[in-house]
C-alpha positions, 0 to 999 in steps of 0.5 A: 281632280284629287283632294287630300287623296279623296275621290272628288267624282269622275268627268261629268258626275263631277260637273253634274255635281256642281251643276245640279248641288240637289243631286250630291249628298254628304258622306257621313263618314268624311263630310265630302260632298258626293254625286250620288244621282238624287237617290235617298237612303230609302232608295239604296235600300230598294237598290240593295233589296233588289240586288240581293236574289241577283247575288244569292243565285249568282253565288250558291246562295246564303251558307246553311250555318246558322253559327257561322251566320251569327258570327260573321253578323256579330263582328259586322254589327259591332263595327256598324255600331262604331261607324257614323251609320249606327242606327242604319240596318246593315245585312250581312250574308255569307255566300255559299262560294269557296271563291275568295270575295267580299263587296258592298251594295248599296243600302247597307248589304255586305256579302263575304263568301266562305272561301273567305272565311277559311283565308282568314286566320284570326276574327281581327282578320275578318273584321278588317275586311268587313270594316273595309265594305262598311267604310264603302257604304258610310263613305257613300262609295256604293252609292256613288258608283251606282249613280255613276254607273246610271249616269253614263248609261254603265250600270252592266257591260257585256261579259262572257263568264262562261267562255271568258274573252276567248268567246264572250259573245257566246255568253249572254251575260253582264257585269253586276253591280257588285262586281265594278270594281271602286276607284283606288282613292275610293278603296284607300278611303273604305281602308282609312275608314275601315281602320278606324271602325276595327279600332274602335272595336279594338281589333289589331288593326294589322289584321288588315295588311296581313289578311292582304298577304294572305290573299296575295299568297292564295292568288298566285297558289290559283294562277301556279295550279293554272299553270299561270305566272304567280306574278299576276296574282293582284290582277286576279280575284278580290286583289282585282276588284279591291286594288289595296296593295299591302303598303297602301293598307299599311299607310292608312293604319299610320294615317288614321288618328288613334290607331294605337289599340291599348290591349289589341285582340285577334280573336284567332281562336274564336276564329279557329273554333268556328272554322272546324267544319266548314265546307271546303271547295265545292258544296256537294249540292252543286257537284264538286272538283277533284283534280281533274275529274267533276263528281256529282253525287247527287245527280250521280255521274262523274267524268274528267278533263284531260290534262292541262285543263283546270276545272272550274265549277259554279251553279250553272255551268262546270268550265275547264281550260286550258292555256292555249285557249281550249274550253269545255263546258259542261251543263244540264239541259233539263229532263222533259225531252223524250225524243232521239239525241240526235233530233235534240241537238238539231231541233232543241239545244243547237236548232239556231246554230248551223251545225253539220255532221250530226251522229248518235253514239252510245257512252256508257250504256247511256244514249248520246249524239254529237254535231260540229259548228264553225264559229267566229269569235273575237279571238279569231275562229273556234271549232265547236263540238256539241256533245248531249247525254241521256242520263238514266234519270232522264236528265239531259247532260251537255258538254260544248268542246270549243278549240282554236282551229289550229289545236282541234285536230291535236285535242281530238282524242283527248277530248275524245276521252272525256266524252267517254269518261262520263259515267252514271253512278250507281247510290252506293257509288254516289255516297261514297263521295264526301266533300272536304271540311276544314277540320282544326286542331292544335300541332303535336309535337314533332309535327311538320308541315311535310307531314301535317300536308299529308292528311290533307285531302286535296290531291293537287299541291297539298303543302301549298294549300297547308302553308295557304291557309295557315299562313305559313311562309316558305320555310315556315314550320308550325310549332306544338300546340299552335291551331292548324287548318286541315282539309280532310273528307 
């Protein structure tokens, strides 16, 4: 049932409402009468406070950048003070992610991550995104969700993150609260909302619809270096958790009362300025991706992945695949085991798993062992290959090969391979590598992006990642003096 394009509630929440008017409060944002499960702003705010360690570790933690924090806090809390929730603390964070995200928590928690803040161009941008999760929070939407999600016994679902579907009962791990994605009435209302609070702050409130395009352009670059039909692109990333097509964002700036802005500001170049320095990719504290080779300085070692397969790092695991379903995983298993490899993949790591064909090997001068297991998945059989090195700090280093049976004897040697492209590496080694800045500065004259996209530091499809960033279209060439990002070491 649809009213006025609002979400009236789901089945059963919404019969719960109507049933039991205690438990349904007020949005102060659009005066609807919400099922929001009895919880008292009080309560959203222990819900926030205990989902934010959750996140934090999820994501890499808060960005150390004390002039980046301050201005993502500075827009976010100008446009809370033009929203009905003035006096109600809000929090913002910016996580230490290069993914392309942004999402509320209940309590007034609003996370964007630094790979979101590179897309943007202008601080009018941004703030479009921020009012957007504000508006979810004073629409009660966050709220709503999580007493929806409680309500039907749904507040995590299984999910396998690390090995996807191909494998998700490998992975124990579950669908946070953050990541459900809203209702589409419930996103074009945070989008009606969020139009009126950047106006108010007087944004340009086009930075909205075009920061969307961006974003498009960012997921179809992902899925075209996957390999993948750019096609998808709005199935994939934030475009999956925030459906808001660019006509629907465009449709809620017509139909928001006095979203004409008398002297409309962007804000590109505060924007620009703060964007100099800021890490791009992988923080190095976590290892990061060069192409097809993983590199951590830190715990010095490096190997790389054979061709087709896509690296993907985070903070608890270094995942690549590729398109016919093949997964390698890489991880650590700590550094207190002194027995032989051999016995620590039968007795520590794999002892509840029916391994065979258990061997030592040496790779690099560092010992090693390697087992096979058969498993059952449910994309049909797997073959497994569990590989563990001894780092010469000690620390254990794991890989976890997993092929479709058909393609197991076809991958055999390049997977071969990157077993023995692992290699310690040496300080001086290990220093040499530098992780990747965006650097601003404004366009020569004569410039183009043929030759600007050579001094970017990213080995895969540089004019891409060029025309992605600064928002150029296909045929699009920068013009002399015009702010440009860069990507360099």
């Amino acid at each position: 049932m649809r009213r006025k394009g609002y979400s009236v509630g789901i089945t059963g929440a919404a019969l719960l409402c109507l049933a039991v008017l205690t438990g349904c409060t007020v949005s102060p944002a659009t005066g609807e009468r919400i099922f929001t499960g009895f919880m008292s702003p009080a309560q959203e705010q222990q819900i926030g406070f205990s989902e934010h360690p959750k996140i934090l570790k999820q994501f890499g933690g808060a960005y150390d950048d004390a002039t980046v924090t301050k201005y993502v806090d500075r827009i976010g809390q100008a446009l809370v003070r033009r929203s009905e929730l003035p006096n109600q603390k809000f929090t913002f964070t910016v996580l230490n992610s290069d993914q392309v995200n942004a999402f509320a928590v209940p309590g007034g928690f609003i996370y964007v991550t630094r790979g979101l803040l590179a897309l943007a161009d202008t601080e009018a941008e941004l703030a479009g995104v921020i009012a957007h999760e504000i508006g979810h929070i004073t629409g009660r939407h966050t709220a709503q969700r999580y007493a929806q999600a409680q309500f039907g016994g749904l507040a995590t679902v299984g999910l396998g993150v690390l090995f996807g579907g191909a494998a998700a009962d490998l992975a124990g791990s579950v669908l946070p609260l953050h990541l459900q994605s809203f209702s589409r009435d419930q996103e074009f209302e945070a989008d009606l909302l969020g139009v009126r609070y950047i106006v108010r702050d007087e944004y340009e409130p086009e930075g909205m619809a075009s920061f969307l395009g961006k974003l498009r352009s960012h997921s179809q670059l992902q899925l075209k270096l996957a390999g993948e039909n750019p096609a998808k692109a709005d199935q994939t990333d934030m475009l999956a958790s925030h459906p808001r097509a660019i006509d629907r964002v465009q449709r809620a700036i017509a139909q928001a009362q006095n979203a004409a802005v008398a002297k409309p500001r962007s804000g590109r170049i505060n924007h620009m300025q703060m964007l100099h320095g800021l890490l791009f990719g992988d923080d190095p504290k976590e290892g990061f991706v060069r192409g097809r080779e993983f590199i951590h300085p830190g715990l010095k070692f490096r190997f790389s992945v054979p061709e087709g397969f896509r690296l993907q790092n985070s903070a608890s695991a270094v995942i690549a695949r590729n398109r016919n379903g093949a997964i390698i995983q890489f991880d650590g298993g700590g550094s207190n085991y002194r027995g032989r490899m051999t016995n620590y993949i039968s007795q520590v790591w794999a002892k509840k798993t029916n391994i065979s064909r258990t061997e030592g090997l040496t790779i690099n001068g560092m010992e090693g062992a390697t087992a096979v297991a058969n498993i059952q998945t449910q994309a049909g059989p797997r073959n497994v290959r569990l590989v563990a090195v001894r780092h010469p700090s000690n620390r254990i280093l794991r890989f976890v090969f997993l092929t479709p049976t058909n393609l197991t004897q076809q991958l055999s040697v390049p997977l071969q391979r990157t077993t023995f492209s692992l290699k310690a590496l040496s300080d001086r080694e290990a220093a040499a590598f530098k992780p990747l800045r965006l650097r601003i500065r404004a366009v020569r004259q004569g410039e183009t992006v043929a030759s600007l996209s050579r001094e970017m530091a990213v080995r895969e499809a540089p004019a891409d990642w060029f025309r992605v960033l600064n928002g150029f279209g296909p045929n699009q060439e920068p013009r002399t003096g015009q702010l440009i990002k860069l990507v360099k070491e």
